[in-house]
C-alpha positions in Angstrom: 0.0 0.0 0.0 1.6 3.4 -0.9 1.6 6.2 1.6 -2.2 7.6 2.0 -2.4 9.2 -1.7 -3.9 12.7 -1.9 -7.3 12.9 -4.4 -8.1 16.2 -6.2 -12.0 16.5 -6.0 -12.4 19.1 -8.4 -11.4 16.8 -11.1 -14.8 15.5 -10.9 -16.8 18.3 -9.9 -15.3 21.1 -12.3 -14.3 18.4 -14.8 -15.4 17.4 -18.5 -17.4 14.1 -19.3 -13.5 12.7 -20.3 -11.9 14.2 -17.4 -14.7 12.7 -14.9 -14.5 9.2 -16.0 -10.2 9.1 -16.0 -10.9 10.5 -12.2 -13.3 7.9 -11.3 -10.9 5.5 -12.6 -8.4 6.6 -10.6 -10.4 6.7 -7.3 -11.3 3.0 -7.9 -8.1 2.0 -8.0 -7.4 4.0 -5.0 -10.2 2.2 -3.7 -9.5 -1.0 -4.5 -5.5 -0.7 -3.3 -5.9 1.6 0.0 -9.2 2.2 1.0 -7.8 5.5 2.5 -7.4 9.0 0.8 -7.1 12.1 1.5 -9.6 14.2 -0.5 -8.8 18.2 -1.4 -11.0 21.0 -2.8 -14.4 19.6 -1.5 -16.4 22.3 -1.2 -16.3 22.6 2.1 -14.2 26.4 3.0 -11.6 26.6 5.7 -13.5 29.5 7.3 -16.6 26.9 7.7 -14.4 24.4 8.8 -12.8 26.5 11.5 -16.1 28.0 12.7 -17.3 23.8 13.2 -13.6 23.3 15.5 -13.8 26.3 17.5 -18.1 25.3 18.2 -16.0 21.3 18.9 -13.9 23.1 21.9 -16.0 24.9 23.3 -18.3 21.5 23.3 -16.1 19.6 25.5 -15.1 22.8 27.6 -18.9 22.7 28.7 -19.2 21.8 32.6 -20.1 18.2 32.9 -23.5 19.0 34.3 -24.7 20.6 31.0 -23.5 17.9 28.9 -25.0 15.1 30.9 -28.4 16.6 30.0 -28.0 15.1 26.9 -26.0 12.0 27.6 -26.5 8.7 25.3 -27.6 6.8 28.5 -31.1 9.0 27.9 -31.5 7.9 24.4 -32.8 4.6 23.4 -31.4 5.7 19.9 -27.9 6.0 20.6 -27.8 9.4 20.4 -26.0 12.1 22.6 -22.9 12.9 24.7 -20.6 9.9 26.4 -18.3 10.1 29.0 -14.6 9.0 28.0 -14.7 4.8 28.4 -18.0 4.7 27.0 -17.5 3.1 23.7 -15.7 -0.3 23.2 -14.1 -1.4 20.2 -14.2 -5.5 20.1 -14.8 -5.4 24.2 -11.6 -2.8 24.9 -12.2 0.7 25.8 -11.7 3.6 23.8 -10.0 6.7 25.3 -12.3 9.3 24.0 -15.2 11.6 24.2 -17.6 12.4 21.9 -21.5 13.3 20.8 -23.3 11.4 17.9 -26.1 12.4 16.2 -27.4 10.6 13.4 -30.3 11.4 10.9 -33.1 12.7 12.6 -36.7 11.6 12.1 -39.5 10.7 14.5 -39.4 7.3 15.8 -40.6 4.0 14.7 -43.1 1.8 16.1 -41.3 -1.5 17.6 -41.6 -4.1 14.8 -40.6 -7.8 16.1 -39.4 -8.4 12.3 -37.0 -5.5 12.3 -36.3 -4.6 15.6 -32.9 -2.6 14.4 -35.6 0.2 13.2 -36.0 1.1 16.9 -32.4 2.7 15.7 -35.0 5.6 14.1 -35.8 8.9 16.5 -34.8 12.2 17.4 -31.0 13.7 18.2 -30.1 15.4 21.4 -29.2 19.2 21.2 -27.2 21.1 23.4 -29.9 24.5 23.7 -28.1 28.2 22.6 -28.4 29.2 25.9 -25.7 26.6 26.8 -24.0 26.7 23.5 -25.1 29.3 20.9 -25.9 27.7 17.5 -24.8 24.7 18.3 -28.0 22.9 16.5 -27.8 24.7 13.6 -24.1 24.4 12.7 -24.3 20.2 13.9 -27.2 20.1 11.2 -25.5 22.7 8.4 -22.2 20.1 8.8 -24.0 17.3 8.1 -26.2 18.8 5.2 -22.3 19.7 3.8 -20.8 16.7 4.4 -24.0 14.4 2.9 -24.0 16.4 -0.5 -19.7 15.9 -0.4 -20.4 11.9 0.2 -23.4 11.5 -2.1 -21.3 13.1 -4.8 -18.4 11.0 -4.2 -20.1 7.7 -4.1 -21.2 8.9 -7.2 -17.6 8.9 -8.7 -17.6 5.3 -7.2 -20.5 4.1 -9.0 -18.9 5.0 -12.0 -15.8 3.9 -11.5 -17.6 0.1 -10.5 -19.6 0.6 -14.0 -22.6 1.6 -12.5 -25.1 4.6 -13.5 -23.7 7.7 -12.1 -26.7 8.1 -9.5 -26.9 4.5 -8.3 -26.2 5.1 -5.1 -27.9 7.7 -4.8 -31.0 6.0 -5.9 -30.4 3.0 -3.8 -29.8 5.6 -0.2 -33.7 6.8 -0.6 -34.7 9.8 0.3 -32.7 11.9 2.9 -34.9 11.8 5.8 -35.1 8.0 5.7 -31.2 7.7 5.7 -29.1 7.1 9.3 -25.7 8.9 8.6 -23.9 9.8 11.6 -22.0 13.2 12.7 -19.2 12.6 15.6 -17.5 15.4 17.6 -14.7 13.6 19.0 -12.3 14.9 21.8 -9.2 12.1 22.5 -7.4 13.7 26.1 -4.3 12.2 25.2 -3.1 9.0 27.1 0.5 8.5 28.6 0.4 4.9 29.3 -0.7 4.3 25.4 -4.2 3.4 25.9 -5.6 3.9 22.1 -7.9 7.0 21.8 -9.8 4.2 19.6 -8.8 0.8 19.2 -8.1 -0.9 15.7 -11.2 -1.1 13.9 -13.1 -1.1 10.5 -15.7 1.5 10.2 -19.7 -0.2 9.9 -21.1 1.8 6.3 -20.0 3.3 3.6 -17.6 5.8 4.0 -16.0 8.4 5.9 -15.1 11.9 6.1 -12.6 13.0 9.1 -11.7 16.3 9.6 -8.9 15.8 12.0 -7.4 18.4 14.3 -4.1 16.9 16.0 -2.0 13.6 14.9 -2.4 10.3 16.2 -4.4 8.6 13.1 -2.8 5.5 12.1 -3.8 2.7 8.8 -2.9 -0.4 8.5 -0.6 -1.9 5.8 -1.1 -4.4 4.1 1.7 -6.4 5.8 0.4 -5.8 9.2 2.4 -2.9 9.5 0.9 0.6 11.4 1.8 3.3 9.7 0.9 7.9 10.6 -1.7 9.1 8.4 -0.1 13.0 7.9 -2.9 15.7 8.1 -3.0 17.8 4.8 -4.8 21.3 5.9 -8.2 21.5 4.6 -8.5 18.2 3.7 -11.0 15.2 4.6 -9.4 12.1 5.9 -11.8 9.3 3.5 -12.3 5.9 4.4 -14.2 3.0 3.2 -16.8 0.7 5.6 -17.3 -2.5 5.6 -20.4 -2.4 3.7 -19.0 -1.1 0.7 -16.3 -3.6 0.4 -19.1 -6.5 0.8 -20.9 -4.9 -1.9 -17.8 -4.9 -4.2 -17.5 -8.3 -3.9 -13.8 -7.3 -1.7 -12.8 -5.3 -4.6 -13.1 -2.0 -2.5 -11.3 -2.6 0.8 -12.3 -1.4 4.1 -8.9 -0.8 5.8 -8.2 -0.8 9.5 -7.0 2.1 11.8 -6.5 3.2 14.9 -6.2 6.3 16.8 -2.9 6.5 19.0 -1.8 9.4 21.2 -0.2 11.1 24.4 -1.6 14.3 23.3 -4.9 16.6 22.9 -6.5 15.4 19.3 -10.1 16.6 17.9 -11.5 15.2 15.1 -15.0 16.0 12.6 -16.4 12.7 11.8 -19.3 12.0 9.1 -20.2 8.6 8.8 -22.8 7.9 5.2 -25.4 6.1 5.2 -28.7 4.5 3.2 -32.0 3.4 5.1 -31.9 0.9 7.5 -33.6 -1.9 5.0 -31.1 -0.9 2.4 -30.3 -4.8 1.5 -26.3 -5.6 2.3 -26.0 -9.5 1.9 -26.3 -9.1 -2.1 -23.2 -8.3 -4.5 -23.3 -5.7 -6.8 -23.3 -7.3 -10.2 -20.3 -5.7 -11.5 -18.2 -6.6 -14.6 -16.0 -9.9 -13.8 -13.1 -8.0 -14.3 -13.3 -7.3 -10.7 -14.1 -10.2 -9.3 -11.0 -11.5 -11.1 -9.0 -8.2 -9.1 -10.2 -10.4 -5.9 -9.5 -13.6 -6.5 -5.9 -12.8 -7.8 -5.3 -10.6 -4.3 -5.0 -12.7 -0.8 -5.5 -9.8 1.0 -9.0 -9.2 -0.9 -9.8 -12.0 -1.1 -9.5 -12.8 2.3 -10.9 -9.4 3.9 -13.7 -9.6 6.1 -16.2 -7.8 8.8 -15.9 -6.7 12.6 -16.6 -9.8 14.9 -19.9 -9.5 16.6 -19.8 -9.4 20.2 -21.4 -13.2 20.5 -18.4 -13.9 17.9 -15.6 -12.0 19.7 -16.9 -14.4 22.6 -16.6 -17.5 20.9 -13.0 -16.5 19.9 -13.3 -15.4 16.6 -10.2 -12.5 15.5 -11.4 -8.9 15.9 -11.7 -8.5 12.4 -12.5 -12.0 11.1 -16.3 -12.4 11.0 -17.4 -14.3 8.1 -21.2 -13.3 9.1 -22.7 -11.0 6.5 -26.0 -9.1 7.6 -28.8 -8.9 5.5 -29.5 -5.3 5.8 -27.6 -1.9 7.0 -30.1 -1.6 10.3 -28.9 -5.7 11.2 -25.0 -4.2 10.7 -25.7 -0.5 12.7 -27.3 -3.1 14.9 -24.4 -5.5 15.2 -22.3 -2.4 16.0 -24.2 -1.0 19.1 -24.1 -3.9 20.8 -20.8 -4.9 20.7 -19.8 -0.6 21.5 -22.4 -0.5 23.5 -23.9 -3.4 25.3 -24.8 -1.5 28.5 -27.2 1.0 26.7 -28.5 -1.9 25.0 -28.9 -3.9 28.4 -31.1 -0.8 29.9 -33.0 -0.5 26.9 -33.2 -3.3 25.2 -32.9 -6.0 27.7 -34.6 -8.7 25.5 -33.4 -8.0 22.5 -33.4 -10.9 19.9 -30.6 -8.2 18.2 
């Protein structure tokens, strides 16, 4: 794997019809190799991008009493501030604190059949009295950052050999979609504890915006390697559900976050609806395929463990199991990161 290459958006978004298709060509194989870019001239403006940071600090400078009034132990949707040690990644703590909020829309009623759409329902907001526009930058980031990943899954379907807007089409409309938008605040450890413990990430793909170093990828050979910060840019990633799509052929690359210093980081994690079917493979050309089955490491690349699985002894990143829709995966996820939430809420839980 060469070092994390550097991807020129406005190729594709300024570009002609030639120049669009020799870009998307060039992100698959970027794609298919790394899994990991770093992606420039997005759209999104430094100023905007600073205003979101400096809102990020003044987040987790907030006394603890204010932002336990929204804490993720309230929400039987996942949603809201956690306390650093919250989250586990395969049953080990992370070293971070942070505030999710995912898509908002009004609840669902509790079907037996799919009980991962109790995963539907409202965000929690810090009010402006405690911290002035707080909602309305969380949700302007998030509007950003969906049109940014809707247009570069775009560039992926056509790069796969897809219609442009597959994707797109596939997501549904943009109310019935669970993306996610993390604040994350990592203290800095001195004995080495990870700020977040090797990991794949659950969807699609990723934007980071990070703000201090400590992001590492894997290699290939098993090797850990710094992912440098370029200013301005988005830190992109692939999940695992795009790689199970692809047949393998897009790889969803682990990483980690390790650091004995202060480290923010923007995170915006795409998603479809939570039926969007997972278990089928896109029908791409075979020339893919072939890509796969000439590649160990493709060929061999799997999901997360499940918490059962991690149990039973199976490698953090070895799970053969393949869910049959994106709610089931977002499902599998919360309980292994957070099985005390799911306990109080969810005690019974066939999930």
């Amino acid at each position: 794997m060469p070092n994390v290459p550097i991807i020129d958006f406005a190729r594709w978004r300024d570009g002609s019809a030639e120049e669009k298709r020799q870009f998307a060509e060039e992100l698959g194989q970027v794609c298919h190799r790394v899994g990991f870019f770093h992606l420039v001239n997005h759209g999104i403006d430094i100023e905007f991008q600073e205003k979101i940071k400096s809102m990020m600090r003044d987040l987790f400078r907030l006394p603890l009493h204010e932002k336990e009034k929204i804490s993720k132990t309230l929400s039987p949707h996942f949603r809201g501030w956690e306390a650093l040690g919250t989250e586990r990644t395969n049953g080990r703590v992370d070293y971070r604190e942070q505030v999710d909020t995912w898509t908002d829309r009004a609840p669902r009623t509790e079907d037996p059949d799919k009980p991962y759409m109790r995963l539907y329902g409202p965000s929690q907001y810090f009010e402006d009295s405690v911290l002035p526009g707080y909602r309305a930058l969380t949700r302007e980031w998030f509007a950003r950052c969906t049109f940014v990943s809707d247009a570069l899954l775009d560039a992926m379907a056509v790069a796969l050999g897809l219609e442009e807007n597959f994707f797109r089409q596939k997501f549904g409309a943009s109310t019935d979609r669970m993306s996610l938008t993390k604040w994350i605040y990592y203290p800095g450890s001195k004995t080495g504890q990870h700020g977040v413990n090797a990991h794949k990430d659950t969807g699609f793909l990723t934007l980071l915006l990070p703000d201090g170093p400590g992001l590492e990828v894997q290699h290939q050979n098993g090797a850990w390697l710094p992912v440098q910060s370029v200013p301005g840019a988005f830190v992109v990633n692939l999940g695992e559900i795009l790689q199970s799509l692809t047949g393998q052929y897009f790889v969803a690359t682990p990483h980690r976050v390790v650091t004995s210093r202060e480290r923010y980081s923007c995170a915006y994690f795409h998603g479809p609806h939570l039926d969007f079917q997972v278990s089928q493979k896109l029908k791409l050309d075979p020339k893919f395929e072939k890509a796969v089955a000439a590649s160990p490491f493709h060929r061999n690349a799997k999901f997360m463990a499940r918490k059962e699985e991690t149990a039973a002894g199976v490698g953090d990143m070895g799970s053969p199991h393949i869910p049959n829709t994106y709610g089931e995966q977002l499902w599998n996820y919360f309980s292994r990161a957070y099985p005390d939430i799911v306990q109080s809420f969810y005690p019974r839980s066939r999930l």
